[in-house]
C-alpha positions as a Markdown table, in Angstrom:
| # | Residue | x | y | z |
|---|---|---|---|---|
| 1 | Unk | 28.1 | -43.0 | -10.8 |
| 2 | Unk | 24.3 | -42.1 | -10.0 |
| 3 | Unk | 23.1 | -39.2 | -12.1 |
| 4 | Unk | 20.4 | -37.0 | -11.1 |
| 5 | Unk | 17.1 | -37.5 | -13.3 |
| 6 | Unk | 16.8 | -34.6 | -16.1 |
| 7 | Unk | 13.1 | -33.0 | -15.8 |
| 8 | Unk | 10.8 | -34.1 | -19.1 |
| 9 | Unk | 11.0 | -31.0 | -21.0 |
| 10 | Unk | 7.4 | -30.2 | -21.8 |
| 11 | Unk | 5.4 | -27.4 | -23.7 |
| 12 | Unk | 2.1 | -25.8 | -23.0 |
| 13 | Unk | -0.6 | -25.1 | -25.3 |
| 14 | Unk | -3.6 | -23.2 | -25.1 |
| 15 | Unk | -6.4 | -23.5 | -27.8 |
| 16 | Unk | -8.1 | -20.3 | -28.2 |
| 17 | Unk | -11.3 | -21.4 | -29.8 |
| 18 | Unk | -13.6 | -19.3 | -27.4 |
| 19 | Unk | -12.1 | -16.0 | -28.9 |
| 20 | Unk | -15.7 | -14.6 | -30.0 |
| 21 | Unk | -17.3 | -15.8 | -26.5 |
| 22 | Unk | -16.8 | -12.4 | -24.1 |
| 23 | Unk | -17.1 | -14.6 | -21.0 |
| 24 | Unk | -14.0 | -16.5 | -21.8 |
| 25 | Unk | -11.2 | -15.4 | -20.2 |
| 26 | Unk | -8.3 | -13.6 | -21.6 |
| 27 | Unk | -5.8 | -16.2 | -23.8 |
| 28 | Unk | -2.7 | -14.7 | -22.2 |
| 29 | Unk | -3.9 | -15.0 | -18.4 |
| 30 | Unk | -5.4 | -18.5 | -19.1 |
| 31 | Unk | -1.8 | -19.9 | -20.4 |
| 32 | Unk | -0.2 | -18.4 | -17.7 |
| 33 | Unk | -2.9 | -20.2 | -14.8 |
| 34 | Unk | -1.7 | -23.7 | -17.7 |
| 35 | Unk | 1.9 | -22.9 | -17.1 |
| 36 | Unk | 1.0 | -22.9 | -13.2 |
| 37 | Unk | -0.1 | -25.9 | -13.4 |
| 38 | Unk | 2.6 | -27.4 | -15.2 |
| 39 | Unk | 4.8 | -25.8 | -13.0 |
| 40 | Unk | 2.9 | -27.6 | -9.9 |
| 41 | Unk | 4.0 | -31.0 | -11.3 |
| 42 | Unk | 7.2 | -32.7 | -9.9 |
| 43 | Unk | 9.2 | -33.8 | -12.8 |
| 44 | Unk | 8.1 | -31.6 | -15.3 |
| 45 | Unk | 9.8 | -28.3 | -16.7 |
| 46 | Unk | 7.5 | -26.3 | -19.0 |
| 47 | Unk | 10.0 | -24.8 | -21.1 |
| 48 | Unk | 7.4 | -22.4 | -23.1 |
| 49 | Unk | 3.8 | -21.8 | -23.6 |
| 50 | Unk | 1.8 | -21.0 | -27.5 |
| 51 | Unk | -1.5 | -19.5 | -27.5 |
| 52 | Unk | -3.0 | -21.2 | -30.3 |
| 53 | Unk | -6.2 | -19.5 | -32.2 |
| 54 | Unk | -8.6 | -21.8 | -33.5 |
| 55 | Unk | -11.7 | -21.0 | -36.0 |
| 56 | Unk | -13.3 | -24.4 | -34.6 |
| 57 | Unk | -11.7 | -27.8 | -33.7 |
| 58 | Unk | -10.9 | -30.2 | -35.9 |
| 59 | Unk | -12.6 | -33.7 | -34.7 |
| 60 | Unk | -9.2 | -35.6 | -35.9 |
| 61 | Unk | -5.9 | -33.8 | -35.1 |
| 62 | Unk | -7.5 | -30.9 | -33.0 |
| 63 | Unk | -5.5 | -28.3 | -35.0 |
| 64 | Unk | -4.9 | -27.6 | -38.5 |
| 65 | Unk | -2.2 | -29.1 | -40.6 |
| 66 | Unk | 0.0 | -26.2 | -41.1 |
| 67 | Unk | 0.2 | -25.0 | -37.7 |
| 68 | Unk | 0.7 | -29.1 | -36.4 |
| 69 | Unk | 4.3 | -28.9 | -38.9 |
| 70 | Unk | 4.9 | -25.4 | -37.7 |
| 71 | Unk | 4.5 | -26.5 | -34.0 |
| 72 | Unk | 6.4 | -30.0 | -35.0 |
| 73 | Unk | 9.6 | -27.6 | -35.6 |
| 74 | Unk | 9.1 | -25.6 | -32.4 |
| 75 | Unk | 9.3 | -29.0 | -30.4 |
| 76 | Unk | 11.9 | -30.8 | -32.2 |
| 77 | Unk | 14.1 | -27.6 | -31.8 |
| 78 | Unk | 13.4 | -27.2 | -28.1 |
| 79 | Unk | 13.5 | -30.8 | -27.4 |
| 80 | Unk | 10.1 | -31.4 | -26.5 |
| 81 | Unk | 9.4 | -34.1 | -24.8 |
| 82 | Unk | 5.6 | -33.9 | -23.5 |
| 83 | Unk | 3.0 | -31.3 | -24.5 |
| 84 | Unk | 0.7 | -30.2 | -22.5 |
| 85 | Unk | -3.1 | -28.7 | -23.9 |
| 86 | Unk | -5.1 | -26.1 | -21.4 |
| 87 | Unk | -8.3 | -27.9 | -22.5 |
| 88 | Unk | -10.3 | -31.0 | -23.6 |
| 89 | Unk | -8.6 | -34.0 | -25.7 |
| 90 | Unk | -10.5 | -36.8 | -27.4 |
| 91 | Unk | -7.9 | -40.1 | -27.8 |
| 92 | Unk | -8.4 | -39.9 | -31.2 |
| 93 | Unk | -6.9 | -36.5 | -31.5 |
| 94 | Unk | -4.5 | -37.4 | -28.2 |
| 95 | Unk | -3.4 | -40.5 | -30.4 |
| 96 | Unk | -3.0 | -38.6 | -33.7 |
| 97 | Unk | -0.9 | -35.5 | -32.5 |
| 98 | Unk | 1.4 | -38.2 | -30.7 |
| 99 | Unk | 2.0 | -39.3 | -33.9 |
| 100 | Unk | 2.8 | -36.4 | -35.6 |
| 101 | Unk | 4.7 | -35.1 | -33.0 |
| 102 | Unk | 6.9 | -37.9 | -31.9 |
| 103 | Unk | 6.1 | -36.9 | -28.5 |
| 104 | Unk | 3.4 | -37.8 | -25.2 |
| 105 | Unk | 0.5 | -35.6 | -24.9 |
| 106 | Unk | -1.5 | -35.1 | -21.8 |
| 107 | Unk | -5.0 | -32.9 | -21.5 |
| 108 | Unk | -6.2 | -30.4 | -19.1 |
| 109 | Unk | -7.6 | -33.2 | -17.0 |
| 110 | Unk | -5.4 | -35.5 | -17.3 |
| 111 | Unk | -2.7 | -32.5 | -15.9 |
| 112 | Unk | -4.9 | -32.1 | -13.2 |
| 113 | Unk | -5.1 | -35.4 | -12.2 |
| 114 | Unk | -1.1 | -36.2 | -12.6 |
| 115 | Unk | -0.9 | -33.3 | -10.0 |
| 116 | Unk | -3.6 | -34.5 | -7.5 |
| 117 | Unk | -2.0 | -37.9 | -7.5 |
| 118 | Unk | 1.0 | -36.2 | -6.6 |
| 119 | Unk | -0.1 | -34.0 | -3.9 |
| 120 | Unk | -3.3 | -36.5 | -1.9 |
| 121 | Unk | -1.3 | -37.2 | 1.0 |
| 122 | Unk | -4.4 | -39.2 | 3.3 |
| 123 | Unk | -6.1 | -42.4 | 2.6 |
| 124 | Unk | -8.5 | -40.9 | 1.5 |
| 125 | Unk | -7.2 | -38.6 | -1.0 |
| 126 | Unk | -5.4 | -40.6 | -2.8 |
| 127 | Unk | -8.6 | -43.1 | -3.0 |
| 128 | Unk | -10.3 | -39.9 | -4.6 |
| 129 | Unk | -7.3 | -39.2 | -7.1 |
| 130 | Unk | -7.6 | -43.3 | -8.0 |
| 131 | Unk | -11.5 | -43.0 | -8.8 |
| 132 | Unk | -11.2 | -40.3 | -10.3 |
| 133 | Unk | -8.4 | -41.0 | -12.9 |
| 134 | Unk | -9.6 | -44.8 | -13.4 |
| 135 | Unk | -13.3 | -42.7 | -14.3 |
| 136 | Unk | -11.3 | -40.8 | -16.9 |
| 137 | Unk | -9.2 | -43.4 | -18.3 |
| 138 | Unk | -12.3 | -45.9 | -18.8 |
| 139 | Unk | -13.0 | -43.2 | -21.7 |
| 140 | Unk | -9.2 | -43.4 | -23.1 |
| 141 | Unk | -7.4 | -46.8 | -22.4 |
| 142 | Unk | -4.0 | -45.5 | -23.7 |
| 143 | Unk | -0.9 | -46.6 | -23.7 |
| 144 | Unk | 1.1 | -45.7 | -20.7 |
| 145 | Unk | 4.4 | -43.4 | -21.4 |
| 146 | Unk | 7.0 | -43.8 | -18.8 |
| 147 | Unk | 8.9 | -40.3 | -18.6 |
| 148 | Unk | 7.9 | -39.5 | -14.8 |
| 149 | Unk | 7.2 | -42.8 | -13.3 |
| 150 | Unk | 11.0 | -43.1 | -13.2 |
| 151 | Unk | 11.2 | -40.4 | -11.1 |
| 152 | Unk | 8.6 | -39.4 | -8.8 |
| 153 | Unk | 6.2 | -41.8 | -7.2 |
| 154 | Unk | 2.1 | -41.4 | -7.2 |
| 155 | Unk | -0.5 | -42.8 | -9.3 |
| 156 | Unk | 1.5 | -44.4 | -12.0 |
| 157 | Unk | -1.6 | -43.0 | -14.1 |
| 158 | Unk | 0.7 | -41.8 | -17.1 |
| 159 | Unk | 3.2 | -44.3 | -17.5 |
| 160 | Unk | 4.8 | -47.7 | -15.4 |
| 161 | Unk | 5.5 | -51.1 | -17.1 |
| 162 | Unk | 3.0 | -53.2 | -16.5 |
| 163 | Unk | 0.0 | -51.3 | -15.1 |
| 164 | Unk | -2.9 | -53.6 | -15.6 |
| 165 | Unk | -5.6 | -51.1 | -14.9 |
| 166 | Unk | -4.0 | -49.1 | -17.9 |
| 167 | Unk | -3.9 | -52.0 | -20.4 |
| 168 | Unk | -6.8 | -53.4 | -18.8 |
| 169 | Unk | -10.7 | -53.6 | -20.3 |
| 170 | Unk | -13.7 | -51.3 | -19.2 |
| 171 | Unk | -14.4 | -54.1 | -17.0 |
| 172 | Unk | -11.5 | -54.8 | -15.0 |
| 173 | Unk | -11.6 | -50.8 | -15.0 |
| 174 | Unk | -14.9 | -51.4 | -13.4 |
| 175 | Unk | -14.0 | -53.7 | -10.5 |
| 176 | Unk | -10.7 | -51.7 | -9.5 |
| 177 | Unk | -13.8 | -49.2 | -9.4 |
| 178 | Unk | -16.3 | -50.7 | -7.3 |
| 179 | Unk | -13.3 | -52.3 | -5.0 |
| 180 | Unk | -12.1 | -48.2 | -4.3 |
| 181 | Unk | -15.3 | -47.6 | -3.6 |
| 182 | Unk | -15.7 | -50.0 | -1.0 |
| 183 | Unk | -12.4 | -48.6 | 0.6 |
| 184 | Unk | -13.5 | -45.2 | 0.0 |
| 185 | Unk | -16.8 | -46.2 | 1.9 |
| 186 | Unk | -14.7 | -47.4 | 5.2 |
| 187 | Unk | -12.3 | -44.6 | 5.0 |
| 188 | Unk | -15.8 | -41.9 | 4.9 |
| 189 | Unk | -17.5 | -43.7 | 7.5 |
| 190 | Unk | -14.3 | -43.4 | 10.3 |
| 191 | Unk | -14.2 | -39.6 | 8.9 |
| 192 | Unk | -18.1 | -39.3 | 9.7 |
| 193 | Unk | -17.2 | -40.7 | 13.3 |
| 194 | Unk | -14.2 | -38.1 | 13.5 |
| 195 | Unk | -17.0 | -35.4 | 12.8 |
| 196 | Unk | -19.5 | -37.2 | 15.3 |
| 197 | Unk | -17.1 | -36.9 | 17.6 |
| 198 | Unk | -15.9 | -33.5 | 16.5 |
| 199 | Unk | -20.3 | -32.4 | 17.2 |
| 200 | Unk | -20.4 | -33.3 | 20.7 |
| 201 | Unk | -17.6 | -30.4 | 21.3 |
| 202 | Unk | -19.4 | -27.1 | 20.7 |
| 203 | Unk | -16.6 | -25.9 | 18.6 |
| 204 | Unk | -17.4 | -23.6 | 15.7 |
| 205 | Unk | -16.0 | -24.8 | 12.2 |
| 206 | Unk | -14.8 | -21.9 | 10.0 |
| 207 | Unk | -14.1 | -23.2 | 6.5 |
| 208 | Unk | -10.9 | -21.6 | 4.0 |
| 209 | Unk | -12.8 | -21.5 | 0.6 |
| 210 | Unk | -11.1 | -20.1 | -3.2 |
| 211 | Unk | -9.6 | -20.1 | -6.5 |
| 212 | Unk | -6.2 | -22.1 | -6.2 |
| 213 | Unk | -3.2 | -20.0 | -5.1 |
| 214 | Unk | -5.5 | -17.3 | -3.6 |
| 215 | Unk | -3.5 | -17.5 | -0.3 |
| 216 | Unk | -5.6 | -20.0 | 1.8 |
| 217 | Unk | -2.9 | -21.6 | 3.7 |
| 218 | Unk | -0.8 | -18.7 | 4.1 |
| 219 | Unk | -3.9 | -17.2 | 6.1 |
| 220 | Unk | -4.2 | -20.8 | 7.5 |
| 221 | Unk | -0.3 | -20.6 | 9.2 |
| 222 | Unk | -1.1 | -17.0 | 10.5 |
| 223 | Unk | -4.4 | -17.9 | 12.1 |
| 224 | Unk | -3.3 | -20.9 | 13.9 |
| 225 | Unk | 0.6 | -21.1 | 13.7 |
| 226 | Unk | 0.6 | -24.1 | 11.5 |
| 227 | Unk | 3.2 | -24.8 | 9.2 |
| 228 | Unk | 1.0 | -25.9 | 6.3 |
| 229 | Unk | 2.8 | -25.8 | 3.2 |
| 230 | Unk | 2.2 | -22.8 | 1.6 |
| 231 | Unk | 3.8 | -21.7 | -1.7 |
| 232 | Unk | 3.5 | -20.2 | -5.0 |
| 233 | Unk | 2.0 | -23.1 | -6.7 |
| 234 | Unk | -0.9 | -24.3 | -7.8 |
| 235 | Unk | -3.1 | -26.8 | -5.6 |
| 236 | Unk | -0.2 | -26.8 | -2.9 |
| 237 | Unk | -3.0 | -28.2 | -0.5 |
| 238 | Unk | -5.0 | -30.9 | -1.7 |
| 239 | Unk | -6.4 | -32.6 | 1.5 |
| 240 | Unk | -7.5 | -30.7 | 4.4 |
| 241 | Unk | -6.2 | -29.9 | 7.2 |
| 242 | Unk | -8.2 | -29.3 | 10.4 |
| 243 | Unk | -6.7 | -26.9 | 13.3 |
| 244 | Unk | -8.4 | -26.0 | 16.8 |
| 245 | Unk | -8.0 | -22.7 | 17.5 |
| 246 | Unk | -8.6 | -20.0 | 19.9 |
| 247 | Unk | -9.5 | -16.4 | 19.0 |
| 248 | Unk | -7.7 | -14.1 | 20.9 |
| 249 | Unk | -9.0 | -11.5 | 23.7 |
| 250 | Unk | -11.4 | -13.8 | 24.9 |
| 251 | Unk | -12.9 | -15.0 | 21.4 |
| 252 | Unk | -14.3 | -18.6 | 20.7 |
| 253 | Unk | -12.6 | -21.6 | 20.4 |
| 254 | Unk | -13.0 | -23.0 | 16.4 |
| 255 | Unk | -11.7 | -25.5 | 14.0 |
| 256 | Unk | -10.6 | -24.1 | 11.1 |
| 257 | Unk | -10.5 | -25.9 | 7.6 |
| 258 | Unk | -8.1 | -25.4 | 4.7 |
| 259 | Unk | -9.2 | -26.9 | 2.0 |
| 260 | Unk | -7.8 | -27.9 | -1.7 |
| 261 | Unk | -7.9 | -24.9 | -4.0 |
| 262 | Unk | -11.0 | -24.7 | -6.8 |
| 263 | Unk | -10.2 | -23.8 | -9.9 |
| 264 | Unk | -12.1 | -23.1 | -13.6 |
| 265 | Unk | -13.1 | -25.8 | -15.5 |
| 266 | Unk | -12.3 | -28.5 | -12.8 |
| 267 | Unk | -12.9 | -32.4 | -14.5 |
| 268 | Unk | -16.1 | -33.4 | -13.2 |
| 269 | Unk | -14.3 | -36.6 | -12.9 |
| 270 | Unk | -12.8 | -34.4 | -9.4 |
| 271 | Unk | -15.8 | -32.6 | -9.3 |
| 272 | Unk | -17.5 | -36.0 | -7.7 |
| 273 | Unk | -14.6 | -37.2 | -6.3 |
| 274 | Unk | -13.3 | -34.7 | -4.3 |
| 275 | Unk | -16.7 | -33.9 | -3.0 |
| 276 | Unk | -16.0 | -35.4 | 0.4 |
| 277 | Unk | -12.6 | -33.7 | 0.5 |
| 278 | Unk | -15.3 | -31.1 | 0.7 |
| 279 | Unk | -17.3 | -31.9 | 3.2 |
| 280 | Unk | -16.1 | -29.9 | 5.9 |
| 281 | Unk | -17.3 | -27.1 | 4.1 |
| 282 | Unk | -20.6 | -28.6 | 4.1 |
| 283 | Unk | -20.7 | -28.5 | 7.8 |
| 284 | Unk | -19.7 | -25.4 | 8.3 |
| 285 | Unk | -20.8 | -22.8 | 10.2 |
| 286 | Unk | -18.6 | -20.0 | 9.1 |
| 287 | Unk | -17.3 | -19.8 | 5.4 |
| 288 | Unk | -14.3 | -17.5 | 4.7 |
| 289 | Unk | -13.8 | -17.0 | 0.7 |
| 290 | Unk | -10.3 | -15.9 | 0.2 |
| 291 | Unk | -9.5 | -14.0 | -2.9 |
| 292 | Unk | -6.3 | -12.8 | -4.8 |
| 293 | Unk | -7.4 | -9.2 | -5.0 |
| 294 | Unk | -4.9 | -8.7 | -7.3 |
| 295 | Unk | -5.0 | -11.0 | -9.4 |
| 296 | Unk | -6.6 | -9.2 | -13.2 |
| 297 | Unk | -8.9 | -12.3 | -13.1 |
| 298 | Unk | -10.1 | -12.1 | -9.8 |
| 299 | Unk | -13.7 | -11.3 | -10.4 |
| 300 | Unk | -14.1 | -14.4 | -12.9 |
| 301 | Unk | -12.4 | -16.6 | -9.9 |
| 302 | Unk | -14.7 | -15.7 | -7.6 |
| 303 | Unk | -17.4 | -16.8 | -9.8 |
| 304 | Unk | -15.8 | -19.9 | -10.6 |
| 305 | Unk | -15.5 | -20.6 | -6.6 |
| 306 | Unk | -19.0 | -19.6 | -6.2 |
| 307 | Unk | -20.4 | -22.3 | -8.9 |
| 308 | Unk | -18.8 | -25.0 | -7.3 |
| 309 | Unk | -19.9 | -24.4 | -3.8 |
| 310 | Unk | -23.7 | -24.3 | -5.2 |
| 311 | Unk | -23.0 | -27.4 | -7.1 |
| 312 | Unk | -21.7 | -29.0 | -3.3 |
| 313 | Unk | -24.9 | -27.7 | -2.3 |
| 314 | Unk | -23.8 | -25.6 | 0.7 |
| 315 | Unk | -26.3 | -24.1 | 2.4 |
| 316 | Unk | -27.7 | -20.4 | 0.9 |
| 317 | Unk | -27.9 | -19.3 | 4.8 |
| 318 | Unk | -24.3 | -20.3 | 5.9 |
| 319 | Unk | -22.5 | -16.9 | 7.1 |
| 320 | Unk | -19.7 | -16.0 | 4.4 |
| 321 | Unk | -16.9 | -13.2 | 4.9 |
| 322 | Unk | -15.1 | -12.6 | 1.3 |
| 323 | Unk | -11.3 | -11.9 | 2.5 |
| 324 | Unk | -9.7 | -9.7 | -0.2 |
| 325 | Unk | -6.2 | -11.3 | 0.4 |
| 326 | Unk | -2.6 | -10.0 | -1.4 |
| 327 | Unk | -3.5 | -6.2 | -0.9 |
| 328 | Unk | 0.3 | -5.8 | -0.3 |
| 329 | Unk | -0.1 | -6.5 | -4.1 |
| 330 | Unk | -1.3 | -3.6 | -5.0 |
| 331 | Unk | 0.1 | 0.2 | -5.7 |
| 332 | Unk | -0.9 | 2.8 | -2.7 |
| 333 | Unk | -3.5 | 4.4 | -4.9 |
| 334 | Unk | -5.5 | 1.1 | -6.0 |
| 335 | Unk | -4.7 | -0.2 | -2.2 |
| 336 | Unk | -6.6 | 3.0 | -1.1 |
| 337 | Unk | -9.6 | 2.7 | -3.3 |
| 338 | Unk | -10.0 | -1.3 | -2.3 |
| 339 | Unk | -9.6 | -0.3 | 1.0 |
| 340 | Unk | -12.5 | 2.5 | 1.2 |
| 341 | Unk | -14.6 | -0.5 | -0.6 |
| 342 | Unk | -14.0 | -3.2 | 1.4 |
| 343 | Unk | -15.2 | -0.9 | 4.5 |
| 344 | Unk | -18.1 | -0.2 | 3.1 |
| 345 | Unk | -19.3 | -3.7 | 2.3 |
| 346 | Unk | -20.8 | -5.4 | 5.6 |
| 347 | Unk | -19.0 | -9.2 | 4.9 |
| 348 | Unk | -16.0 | -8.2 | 3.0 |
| 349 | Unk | -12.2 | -8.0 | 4.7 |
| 350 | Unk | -9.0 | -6.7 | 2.7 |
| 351 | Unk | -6.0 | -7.8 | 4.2 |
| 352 | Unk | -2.5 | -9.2 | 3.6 |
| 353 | Unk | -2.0 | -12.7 | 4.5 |
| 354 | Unk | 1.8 | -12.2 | 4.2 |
| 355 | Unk | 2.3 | -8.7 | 6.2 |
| 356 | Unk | -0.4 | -9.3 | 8.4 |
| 357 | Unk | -2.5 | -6.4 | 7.7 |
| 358 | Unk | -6.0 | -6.1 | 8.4 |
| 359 | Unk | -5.6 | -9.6 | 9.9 |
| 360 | Unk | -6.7 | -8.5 | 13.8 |
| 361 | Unk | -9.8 | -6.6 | 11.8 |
| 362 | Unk | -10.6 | -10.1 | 10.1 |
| 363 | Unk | -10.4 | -12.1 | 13.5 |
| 364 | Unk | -12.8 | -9.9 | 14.8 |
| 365 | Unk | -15.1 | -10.0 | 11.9 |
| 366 | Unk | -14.8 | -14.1 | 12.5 |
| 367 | Unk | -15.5 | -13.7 | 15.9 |
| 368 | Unk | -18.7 | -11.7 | 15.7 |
| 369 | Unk | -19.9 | -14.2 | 12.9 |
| 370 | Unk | -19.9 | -16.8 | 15.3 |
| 371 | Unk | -21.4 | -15.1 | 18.1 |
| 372 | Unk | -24.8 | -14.0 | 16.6 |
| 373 | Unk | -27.6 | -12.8 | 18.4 |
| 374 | Unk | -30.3 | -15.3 | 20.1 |
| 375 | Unk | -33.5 | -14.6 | 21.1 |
| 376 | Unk | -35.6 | -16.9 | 23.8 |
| 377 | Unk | -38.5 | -19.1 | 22.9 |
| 378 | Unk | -41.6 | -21.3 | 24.1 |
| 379 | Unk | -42.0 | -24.5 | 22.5 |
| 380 | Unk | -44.3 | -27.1 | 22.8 |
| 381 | Unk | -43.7 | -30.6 | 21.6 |
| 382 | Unk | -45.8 | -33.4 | 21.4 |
| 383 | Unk | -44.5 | -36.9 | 23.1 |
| 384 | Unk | -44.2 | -38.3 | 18.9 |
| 385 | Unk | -41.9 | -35.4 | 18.5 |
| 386 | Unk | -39.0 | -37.1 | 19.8 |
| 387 | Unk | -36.4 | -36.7 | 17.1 |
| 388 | Unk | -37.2 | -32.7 | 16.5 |
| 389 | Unk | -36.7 | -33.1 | 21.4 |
| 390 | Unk | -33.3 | -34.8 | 20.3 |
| 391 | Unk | -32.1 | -32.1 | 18.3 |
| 392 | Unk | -32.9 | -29.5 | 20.4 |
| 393 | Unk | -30.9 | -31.3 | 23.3 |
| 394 | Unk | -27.7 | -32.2 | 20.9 |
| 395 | Unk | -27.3 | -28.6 | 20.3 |
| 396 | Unk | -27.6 | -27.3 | 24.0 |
| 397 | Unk | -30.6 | -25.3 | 22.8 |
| 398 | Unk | -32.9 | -26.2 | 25.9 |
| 399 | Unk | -32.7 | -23.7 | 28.7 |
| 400 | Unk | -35.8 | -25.8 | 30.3 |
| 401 | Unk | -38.2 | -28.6 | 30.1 |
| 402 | Unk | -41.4 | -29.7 | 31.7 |
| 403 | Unk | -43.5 | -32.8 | 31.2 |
| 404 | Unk | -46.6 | -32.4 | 30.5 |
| 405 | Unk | -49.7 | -34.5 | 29.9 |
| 406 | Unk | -49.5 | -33.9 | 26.1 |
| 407 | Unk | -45.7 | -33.6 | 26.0 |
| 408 | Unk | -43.1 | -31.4 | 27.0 |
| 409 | Unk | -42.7 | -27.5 | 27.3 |
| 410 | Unk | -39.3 | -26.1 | 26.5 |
| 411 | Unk | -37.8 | -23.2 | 26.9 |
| 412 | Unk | -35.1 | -22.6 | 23.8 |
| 413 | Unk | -32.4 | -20.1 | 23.0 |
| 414 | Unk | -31.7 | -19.7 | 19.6 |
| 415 | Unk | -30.0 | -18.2 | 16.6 |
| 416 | Unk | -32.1 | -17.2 | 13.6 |
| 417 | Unk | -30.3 | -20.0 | 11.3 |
| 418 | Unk | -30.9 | -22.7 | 14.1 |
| 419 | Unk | -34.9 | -22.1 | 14.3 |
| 420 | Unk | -34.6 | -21.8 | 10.5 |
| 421 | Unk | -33.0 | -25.5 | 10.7 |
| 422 | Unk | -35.8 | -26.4 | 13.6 |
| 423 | Unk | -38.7 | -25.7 | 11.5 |
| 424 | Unk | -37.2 | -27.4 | 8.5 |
| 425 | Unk | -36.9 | -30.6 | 10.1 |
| 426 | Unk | -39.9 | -33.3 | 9.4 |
């Protein structure tokens, strides 16, 4: 008789060891986002959570030895088989506290990872998740532990018999490296054609940007209908998902982008390779930042979110609306008082993904963003001025053209941000 598996009882830790820094965030809140994340892992049942405080680290065992016995109790009287720690682990320490604790140990990133491997559902996601955890396991080389690959599929990064690229050298690391690459090279260059293809429409792409579980693809399904899965989890979207939609009451036609959820302290293992899970954002010509307004963290997210679009190097002039989502959140009073401020900010929108409200105000906002003014303009262009002709004409800029002896004459209407891009080009 077939039994269902039983979930790998696991523990979360979080080392406090930033307590004097008064940018760190708040122990209690960053265990809880840990406990998320744990929770976001098939397989897995976080039975508790310990905030630990820590003077400094220590290089070996990462904590002192009388909190490692008093900790060694809590987990052989709750049954513990995995623990998970809300930060950085070097395999020395990973291998010692294994030890000490009879039990598997996994790190921030390597949490991170388990759960993109779970949730990259295209080619090339999962090429991403590969990359990236073979990146992070060329520093470790551990042994693989075995507790979830009997019951969920994925990367097979934490455990499976047999896994040469586990056991494996650096170098053999290496080559499975520079063989995803290649793949990862193919899959980029049929996505870059997708896009080529997606240029030639004149459709508008409006980009779903913020901190993970800020209520992205809830918005997502109520803009366009989709039935994108959207729960209370962390990084319940990982790749992105691309819907053409049209704004009501005569608005324009768009694609809109959901993409993965960004989150402090991502692995810059991820960092790199999620970058062209990212790229839509890159083209973009709208970016909507969506923030849990009610969140007690949520101005410390929203930094976090705005780091990591710098570090993609999207463009300073790309329109942005900030959506204060999860109002419904909120008491009447507090609702009150962030509504008053939302309406006086010129690119801010409170709403409720969930209830709908303030969701016609934001679809209007989008639409106006996307319809800026243009202005007429005389250009002259010399005949070796070919390529800055060709971009004019690509974008339907070009109202009319004559031939002279010198060149051409055009006559262009434009938005500010596309002369901007004009005169930048070489």
């Amino acid at each position: 008789m077939d039994h269902a598996p039983v979930d790998t009882r696991a523990w979360v830790l979080h080392p406090d060891i930033w307590s004097r820094d008064d940018s760190a965030r708040t122990p209690a809140l960053a265990l809880e986002e840990a406990m998320g994340l744990a929770h976001a892992l098939p397989g897995l049942k976080a039975v508790g959570g310990t905030v630990v405080k820590l003077p400094k680290a220590h290089p070996g065992m990462l904590f002192g030895k009388g909190k490692i016995e008093e900790l060694r109790a809590k987990f052989e009287a709750e049954d513990i088989e995995l623990v998970l720690i809300d930060g950085p682990v070097t395999p020395v320490q990973q291998r010692n506290l294994e030890k000490a604790w009879g039990v598997k140990l996994l790190d921030r990133t390597g949490l991170i990872l388990e759960i993109f491997s779970d949730r990259a559902a295209t080619r090339e996601g999962v090429l991403q998740v590969e990359m990236a955890a073979l990146s992070y396991q060329r520093t470790r080389l551990v042994r693989a532990w075995t507790h979830l690959e009997r019951q969920r599929g994925g990367l097979g990064f934490v455990g499976g018999p047999g896994e040469t690229q586990i056991e494996a050298d650096r170098r053999a690391i290496d080559d499975q490296l520079v063989r995803l690459r290649r793949q990862l090279e193919k899959v980029v260059k049929t996505r870059t054609l997708h896009r080529a293809a997606r240029a030639k429409v004149p459709f508008p792409i409006v980009a779903l940007v913020g901190y993970t579980n800020a209520g992205k693809s809830t918005l997502f399904n109520h803009l366009t209908g989709a039935e994108v899965m959207a729960e209370d989890m962390l990084f319940a979207t990982l790749d992105p998902t691309m819907r053409r939609i049209e704004l009501p009451e005569g608005g324009p036609e768009l694609i809109l982008s959901d993409t993965v959820g960004f989150i402090s302290d991502l692995p810059t293992e991820l960092v790199a390779a999620f970058r062209a899970t990212l790229e839509e954002v890159l083209s973009a010509d709208l970016i909507c930042h969506v923030r849990d307004i009610a969140h007690p963290e949520t101005e410390a997210q929203k930094k976090d979110v705005e780091a990591i679009l710098e570090s993609l190097d999207v463009a300073e002039d790309t329109p942005r609306i900030e959506i204060w989502n999860k109002i419904d959140l909120l008491d009447d009073d507090d609702r009150a008082a962030m509504m008053t401020r939302a309406e006086r900010l010129e690119d801010v929108q409170a709403l409720s993904a969930v209830t709908g409200e303030g969701m016609s105000a934001l679809v209007a906002r989008i639409a106006a963003a996307l319809t800026p003014e243009t202005e007429e303009k005389q250009l002259h262009l010399r005949f070796d001025e070919g390529r800055k002709r060709a971009w004019l004409f690509e974008r339907g800029l070009v109202e009319h053209e004559v031939q002279t002896d010198s060149g051409f004459d055009l006559t262009i209407r434009w938005t500010a941000r596309e002369a901007a891009q004009f005169n930048a080009l070489n």
